[in-house]
DOMILUM-594870 format. One record per residue: residue in three letters; x, y, z of N, C-alpha, C in turn. Coordinates in steps of 0.02 Angstrom, whole numbers, plus 32768, in hexadecimal, padded with zeros to 4 digits. Each point is the difference from the previous one (the first is absolute). Layout:
<recs>
{residuo ALA | nX X | nY Y | nZ Z | caX X | caY Y | caZ Z | cX X | cY Y | cZ Z}
...
</recs>
This chain:
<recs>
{residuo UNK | nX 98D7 | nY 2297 | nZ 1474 | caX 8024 | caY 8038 | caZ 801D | cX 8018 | cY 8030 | cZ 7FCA}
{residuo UNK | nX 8012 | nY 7FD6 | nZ 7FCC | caX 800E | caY 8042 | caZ 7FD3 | cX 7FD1 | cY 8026 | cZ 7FD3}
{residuo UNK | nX 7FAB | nY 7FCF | nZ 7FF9 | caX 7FE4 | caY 8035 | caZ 7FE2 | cX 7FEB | cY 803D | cZ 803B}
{residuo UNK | nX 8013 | nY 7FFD | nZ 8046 | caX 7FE5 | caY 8022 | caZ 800F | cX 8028 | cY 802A | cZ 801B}
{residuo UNK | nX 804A | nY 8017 | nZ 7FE9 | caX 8024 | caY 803E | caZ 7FEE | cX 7FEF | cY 8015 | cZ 7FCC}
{residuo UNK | nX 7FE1 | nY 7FDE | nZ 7FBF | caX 7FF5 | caY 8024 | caZ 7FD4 | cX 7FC2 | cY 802E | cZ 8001}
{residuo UNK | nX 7FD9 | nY 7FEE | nZ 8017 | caX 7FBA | caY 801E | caZ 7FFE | cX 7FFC | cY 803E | cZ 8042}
{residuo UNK | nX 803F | nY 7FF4 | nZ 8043 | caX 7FF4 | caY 802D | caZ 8025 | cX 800F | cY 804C | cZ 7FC0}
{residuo UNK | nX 8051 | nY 8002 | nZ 7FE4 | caX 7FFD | caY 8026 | caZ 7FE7 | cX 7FDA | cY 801E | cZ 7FD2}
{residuo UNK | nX 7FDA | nY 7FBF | nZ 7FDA | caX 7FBE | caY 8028 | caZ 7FB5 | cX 7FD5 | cY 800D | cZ 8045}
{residuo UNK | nX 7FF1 | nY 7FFC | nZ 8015 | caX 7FC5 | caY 8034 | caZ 8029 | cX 8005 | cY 8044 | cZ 8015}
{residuo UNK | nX 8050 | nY 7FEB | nZ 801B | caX 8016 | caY 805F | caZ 801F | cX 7FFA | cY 8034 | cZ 7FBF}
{residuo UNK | nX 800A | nY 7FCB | nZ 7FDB | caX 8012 | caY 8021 | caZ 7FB6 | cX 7FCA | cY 8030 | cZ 7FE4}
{residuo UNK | nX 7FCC | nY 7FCA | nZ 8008 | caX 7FBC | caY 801E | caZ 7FE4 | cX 7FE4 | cY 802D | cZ 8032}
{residuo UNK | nX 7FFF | nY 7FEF | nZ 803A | caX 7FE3 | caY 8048 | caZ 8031 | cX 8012 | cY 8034 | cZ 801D}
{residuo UNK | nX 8046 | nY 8005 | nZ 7FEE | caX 8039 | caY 803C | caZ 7FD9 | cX 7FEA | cY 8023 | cZ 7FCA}
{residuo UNK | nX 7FE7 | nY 7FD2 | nZ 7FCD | caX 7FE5 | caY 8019 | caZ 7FBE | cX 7FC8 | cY 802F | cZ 800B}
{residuo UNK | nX 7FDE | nY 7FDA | nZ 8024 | caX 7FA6 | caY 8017 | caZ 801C | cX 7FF8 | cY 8031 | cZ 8015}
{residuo UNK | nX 8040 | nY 8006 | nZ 8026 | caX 8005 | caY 8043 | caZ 8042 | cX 8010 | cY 8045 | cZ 7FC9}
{residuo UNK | nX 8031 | nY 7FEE | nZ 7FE2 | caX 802A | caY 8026 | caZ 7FCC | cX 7FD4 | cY 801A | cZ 7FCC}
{residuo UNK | nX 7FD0 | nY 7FE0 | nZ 7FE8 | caX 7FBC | caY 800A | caZ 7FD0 | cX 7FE4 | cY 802C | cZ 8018}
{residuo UNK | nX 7FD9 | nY 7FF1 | nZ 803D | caX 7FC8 | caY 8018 | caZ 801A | cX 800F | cY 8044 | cZ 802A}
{residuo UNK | nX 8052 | nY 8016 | nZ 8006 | caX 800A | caY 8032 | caZ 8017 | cX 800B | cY 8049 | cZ 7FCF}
{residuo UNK | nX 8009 | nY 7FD5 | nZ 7FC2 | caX 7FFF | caY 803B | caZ 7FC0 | cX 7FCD | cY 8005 | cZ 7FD6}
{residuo UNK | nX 7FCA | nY 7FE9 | nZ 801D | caX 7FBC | caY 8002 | caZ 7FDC | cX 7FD2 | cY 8030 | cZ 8014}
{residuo UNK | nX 7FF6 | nY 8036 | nZ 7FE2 | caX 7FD5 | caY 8031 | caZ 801D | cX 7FB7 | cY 7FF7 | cZ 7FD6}
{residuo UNK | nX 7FCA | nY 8022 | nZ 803A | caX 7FB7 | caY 7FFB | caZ 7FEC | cX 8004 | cY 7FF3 | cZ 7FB8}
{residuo UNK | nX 7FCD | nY 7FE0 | nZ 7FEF | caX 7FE8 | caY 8018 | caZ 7FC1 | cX 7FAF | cY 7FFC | cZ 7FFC}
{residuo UNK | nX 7FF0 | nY 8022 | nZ 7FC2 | caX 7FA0 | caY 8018 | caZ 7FF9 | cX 7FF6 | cY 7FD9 | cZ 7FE0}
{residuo UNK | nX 7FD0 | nY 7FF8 | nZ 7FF5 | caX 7FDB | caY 7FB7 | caZ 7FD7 | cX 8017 | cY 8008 | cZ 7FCA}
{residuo UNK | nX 8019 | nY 8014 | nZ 7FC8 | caX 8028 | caY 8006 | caZ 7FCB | cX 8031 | cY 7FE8 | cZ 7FF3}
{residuo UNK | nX 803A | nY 7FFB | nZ 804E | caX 8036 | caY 7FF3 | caZ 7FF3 | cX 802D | cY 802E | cZ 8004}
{residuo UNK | nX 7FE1 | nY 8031 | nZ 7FFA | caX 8014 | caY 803E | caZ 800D | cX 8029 | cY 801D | cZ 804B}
{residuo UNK | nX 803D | nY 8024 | nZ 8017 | caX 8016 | caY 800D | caZ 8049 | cX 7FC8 | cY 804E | cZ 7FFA}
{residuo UNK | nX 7FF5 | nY 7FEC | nZ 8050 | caX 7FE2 | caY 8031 | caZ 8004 | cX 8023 | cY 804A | cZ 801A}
{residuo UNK | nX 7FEC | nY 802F | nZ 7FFD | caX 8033 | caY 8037 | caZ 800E | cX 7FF9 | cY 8002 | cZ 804A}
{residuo UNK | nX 8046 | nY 803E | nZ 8004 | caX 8004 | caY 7FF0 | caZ 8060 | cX 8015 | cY 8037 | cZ 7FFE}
{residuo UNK | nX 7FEC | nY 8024 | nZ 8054 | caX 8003 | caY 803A | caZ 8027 | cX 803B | cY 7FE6 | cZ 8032}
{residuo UNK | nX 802A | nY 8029 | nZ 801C | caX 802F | caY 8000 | caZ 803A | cX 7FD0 | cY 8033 | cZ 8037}
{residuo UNK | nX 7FEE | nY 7FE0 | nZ 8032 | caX 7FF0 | caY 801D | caZ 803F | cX 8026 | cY 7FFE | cZ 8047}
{residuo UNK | nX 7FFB | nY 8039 | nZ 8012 | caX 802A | caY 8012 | caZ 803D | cX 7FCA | cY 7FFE | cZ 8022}
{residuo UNK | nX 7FFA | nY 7FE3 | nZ 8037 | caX 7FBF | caY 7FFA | caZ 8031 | cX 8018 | cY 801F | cZ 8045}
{residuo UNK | nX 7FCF | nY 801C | nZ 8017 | caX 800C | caY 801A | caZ 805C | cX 7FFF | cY 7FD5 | cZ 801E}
{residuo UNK | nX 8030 | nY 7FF4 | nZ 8040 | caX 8024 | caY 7FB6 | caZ 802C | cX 7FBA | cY 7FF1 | cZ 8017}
{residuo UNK | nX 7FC8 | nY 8008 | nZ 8006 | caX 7FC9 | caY 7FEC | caZ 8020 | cX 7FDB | cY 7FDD | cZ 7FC0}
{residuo UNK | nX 7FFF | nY 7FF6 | nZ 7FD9 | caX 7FDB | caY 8001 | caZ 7FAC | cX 8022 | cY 7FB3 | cZ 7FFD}
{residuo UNK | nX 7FC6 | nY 7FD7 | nZ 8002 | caX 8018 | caY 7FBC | caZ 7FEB | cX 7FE0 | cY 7FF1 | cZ 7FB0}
{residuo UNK | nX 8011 | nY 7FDB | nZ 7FDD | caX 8001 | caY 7FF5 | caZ 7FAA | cX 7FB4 | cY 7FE9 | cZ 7FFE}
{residuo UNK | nX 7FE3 | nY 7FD7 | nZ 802D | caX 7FC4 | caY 8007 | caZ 7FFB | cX 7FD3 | cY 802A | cZ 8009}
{residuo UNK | nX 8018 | nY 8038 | nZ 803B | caX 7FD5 | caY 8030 | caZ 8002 | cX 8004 | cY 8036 | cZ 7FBC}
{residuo UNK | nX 8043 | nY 7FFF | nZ 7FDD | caX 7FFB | caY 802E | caZ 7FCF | cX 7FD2 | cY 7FDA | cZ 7FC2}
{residuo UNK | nX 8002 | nY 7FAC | nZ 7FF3 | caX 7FE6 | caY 7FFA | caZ 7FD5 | cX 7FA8 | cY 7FFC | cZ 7FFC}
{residuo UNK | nX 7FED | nY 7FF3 | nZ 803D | caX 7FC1 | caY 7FF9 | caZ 8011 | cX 7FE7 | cY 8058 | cZ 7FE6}
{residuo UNK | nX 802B | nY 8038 | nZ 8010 | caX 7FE0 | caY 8041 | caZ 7FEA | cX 8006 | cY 8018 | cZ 7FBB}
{residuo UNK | nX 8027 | nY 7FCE | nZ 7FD2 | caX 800A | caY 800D | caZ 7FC6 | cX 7FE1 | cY 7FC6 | cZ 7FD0}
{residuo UNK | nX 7FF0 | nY 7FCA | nZ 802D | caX 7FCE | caY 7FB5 | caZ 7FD4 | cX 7FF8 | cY 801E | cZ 7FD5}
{residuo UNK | nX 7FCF | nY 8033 | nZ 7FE7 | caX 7FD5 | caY 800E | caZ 7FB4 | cX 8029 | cY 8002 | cZ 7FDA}
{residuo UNK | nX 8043 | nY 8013 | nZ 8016 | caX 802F | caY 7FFF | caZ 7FAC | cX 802A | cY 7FCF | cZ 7FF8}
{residuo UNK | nX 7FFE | nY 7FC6 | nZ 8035 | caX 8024 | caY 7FBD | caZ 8007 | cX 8037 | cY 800C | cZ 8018}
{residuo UNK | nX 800D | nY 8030 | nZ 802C | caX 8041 | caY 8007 | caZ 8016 | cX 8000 | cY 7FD1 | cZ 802A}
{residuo UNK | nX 805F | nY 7FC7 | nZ 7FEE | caX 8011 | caY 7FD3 | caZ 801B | cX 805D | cY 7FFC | cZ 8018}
{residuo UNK | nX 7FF2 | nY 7FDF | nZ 8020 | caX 8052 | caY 8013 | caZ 8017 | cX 8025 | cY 7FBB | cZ 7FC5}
{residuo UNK | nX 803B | nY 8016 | nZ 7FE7 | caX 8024 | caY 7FDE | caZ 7FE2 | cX 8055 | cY 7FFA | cZ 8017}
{residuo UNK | nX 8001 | nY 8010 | nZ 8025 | caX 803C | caY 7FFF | caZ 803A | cX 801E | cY 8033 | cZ 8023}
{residuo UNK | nX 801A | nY 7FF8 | nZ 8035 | caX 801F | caY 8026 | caZ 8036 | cX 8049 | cY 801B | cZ 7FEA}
{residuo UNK | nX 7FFC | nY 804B | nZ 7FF4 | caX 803E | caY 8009 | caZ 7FDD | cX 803C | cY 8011 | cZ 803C}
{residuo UNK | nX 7FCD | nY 803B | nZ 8047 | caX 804A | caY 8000 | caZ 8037 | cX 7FC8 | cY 7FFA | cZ 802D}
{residuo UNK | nX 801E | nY 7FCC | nZ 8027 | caX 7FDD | caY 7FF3 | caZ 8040 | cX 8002 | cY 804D | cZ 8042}
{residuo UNK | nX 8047 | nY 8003 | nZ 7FF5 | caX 7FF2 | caY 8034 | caZ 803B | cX 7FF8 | cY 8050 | cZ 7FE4}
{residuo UNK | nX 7FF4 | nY 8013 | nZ 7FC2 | caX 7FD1 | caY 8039 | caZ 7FEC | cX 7FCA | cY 7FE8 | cZ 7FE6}
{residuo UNK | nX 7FE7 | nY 7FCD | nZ 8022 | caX 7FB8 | caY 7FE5 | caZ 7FE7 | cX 7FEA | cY 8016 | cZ 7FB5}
{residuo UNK | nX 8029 | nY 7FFD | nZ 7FD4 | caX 7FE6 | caY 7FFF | caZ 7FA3 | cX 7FF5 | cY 7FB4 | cZ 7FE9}
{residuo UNK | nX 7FD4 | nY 800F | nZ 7FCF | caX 7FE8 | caY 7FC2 | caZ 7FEB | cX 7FF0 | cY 8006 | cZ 7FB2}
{residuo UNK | nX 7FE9 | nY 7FDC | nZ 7FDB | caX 8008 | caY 7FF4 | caZ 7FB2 | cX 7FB1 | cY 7FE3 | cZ 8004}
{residuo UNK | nX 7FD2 | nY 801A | nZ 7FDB | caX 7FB9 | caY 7FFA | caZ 8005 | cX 7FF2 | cY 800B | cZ 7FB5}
{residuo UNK | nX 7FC6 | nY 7FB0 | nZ 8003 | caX 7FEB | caY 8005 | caZ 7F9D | cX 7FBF | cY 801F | cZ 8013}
{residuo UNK | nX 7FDE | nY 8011 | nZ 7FCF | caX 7FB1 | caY 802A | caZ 7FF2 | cX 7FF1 | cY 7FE7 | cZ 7FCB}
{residuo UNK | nX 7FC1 | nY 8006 | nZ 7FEF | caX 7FC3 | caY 8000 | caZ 7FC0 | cX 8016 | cY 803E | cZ 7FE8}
{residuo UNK | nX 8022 | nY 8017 | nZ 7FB8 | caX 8004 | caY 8026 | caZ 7FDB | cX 7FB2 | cY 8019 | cZ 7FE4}
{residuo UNK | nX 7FD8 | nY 7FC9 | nZ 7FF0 | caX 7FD3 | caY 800B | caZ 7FE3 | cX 7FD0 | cY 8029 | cZ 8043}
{residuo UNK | nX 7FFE | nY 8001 | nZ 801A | caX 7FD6 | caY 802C | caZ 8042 | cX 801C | cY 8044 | cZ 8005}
{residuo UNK | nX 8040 | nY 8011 | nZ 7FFE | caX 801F | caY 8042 | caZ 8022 | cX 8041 | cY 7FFE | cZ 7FC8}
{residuo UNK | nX 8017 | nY 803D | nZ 7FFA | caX 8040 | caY 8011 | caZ 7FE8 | cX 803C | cY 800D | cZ 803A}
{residuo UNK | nX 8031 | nY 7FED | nZ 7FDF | caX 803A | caY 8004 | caZ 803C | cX 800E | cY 8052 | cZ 800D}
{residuo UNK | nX 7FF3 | nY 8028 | nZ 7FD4 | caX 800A | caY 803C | caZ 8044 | cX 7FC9 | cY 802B | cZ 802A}
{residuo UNK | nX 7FC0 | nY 7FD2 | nZ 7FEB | caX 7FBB | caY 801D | caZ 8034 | cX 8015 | cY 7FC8 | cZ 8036}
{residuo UNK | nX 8011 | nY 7FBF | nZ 7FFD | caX 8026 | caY 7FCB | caZ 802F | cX 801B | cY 803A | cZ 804B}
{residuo UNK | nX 802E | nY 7FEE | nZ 7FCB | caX 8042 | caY 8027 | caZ 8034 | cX 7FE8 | cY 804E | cZ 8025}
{residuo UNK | nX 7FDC | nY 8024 | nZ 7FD3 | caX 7FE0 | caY 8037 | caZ 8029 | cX 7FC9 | cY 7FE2 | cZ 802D}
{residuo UNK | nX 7FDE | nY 7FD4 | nZ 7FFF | caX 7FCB | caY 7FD4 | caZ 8041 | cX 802D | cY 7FFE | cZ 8029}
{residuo UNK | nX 804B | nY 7FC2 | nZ 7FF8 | caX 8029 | caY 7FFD | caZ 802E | cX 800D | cY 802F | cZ 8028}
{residuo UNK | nX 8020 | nY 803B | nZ 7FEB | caX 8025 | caY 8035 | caZ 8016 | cX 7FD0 | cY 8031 | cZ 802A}
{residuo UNK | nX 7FBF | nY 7FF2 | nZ 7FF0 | caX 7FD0 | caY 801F | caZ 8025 | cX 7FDF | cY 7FD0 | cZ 8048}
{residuo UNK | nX 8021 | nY 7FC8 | nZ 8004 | caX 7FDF | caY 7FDD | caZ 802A | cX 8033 | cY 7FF4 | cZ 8040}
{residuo UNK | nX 7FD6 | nY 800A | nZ 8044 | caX 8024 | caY 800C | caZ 8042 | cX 802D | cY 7FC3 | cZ 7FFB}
{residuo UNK | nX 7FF4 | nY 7FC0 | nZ 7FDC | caX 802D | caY 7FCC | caZ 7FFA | cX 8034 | cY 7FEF | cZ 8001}
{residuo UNK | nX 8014 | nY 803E | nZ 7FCE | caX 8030 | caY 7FFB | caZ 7FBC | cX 803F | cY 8037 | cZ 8010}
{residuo UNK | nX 8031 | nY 7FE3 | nZ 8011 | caX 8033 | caY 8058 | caZ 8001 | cX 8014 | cY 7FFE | cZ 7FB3}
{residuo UNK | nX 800A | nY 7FE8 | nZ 7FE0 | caX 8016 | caY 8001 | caZ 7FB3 | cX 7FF3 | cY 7FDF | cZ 7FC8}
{residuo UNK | nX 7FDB | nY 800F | nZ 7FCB | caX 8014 | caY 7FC6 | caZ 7FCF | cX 801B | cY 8014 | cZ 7FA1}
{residuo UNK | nX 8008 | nY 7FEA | nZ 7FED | caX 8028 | caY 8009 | caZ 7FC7 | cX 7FF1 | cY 7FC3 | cZ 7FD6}
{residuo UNK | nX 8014 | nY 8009 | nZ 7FBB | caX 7FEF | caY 7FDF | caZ 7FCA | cX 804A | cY 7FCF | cZ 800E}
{residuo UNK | nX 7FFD | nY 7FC5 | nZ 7FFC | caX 8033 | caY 7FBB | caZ 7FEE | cX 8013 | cY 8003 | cZ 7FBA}
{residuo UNK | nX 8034 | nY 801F | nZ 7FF1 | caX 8022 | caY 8004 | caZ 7FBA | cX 804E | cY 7FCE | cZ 8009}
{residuo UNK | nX 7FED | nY 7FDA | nZ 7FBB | caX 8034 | caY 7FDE | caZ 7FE6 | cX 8045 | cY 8030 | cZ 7FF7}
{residuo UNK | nX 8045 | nY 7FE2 | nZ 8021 | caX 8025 | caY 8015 | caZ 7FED | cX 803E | cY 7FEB | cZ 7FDA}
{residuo UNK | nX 8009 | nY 8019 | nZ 7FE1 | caX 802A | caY 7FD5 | caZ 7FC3 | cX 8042 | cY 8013 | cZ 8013}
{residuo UNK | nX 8049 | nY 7FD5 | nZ 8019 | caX 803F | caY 8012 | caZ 8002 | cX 801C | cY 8012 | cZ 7FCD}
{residuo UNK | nX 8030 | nY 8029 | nZ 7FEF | caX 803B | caY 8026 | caZ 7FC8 | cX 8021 | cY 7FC8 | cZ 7FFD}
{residuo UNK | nX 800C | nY 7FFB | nZ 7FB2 | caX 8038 | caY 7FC6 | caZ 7FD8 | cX 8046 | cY 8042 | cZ 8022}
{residuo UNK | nX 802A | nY 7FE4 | nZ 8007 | caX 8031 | caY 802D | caZ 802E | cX 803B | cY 7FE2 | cZ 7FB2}
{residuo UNK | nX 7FFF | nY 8000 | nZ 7FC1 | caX 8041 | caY 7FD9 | caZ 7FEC | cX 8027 | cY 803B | cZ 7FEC}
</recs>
């Protein structure tokens, strides 16, 4: 009975860990490398497969759902196929797409 309070908790423990890992792990390219990412605003009819199926050639992939109810999303690509602002001009040209924009890191102000 008591090894098996101990082990309920090392389990929660570890697939807490797992969950917690695997939720801050973004794509990476065979290098090791993260791959870069587009923010897309999609039209309420535009499901992530239909946008990626019209963008396959440059590996556009969804890498998470940023607002569910303005349908934006966080999408990696093959750099090596396309540059991110002929990307985003495909996007912006496609009945798909109401918006997309470059995903820039933002760094908070030391406030001291």
């Amino acid at each position: 009975m008591f090894q098996n309070t101990i082990t309920r908790p090392s389990i929660l423990l570890l697939l807490f860990s797992i969950l917690v890992f695997s939720c801050k792990s973004g794509q990476k390219d065979v290098e090791g490398k993260a791959l870069p990412t587009v923010l897309v605003q999609m039209e309420q009819e535009t499901t992530v497969l239909m946008l990626e199926e019209e963008f396959s050639k440059y590996g556009l992939q969804q890498e998470k759902m940023v607002s569910r109810p303005m349908h934006i999303y966080l999408f990696t690509y093959n750099a090596e196929t396309i540059t991110e602002n002929k990307l985003i001009e495909l996007l912006k040209e496609s009945p798909l797409v109401k918006e997309a924009q470059r995903n820039k890191n933002v760094q908070t102000r030391n406030n001291d």
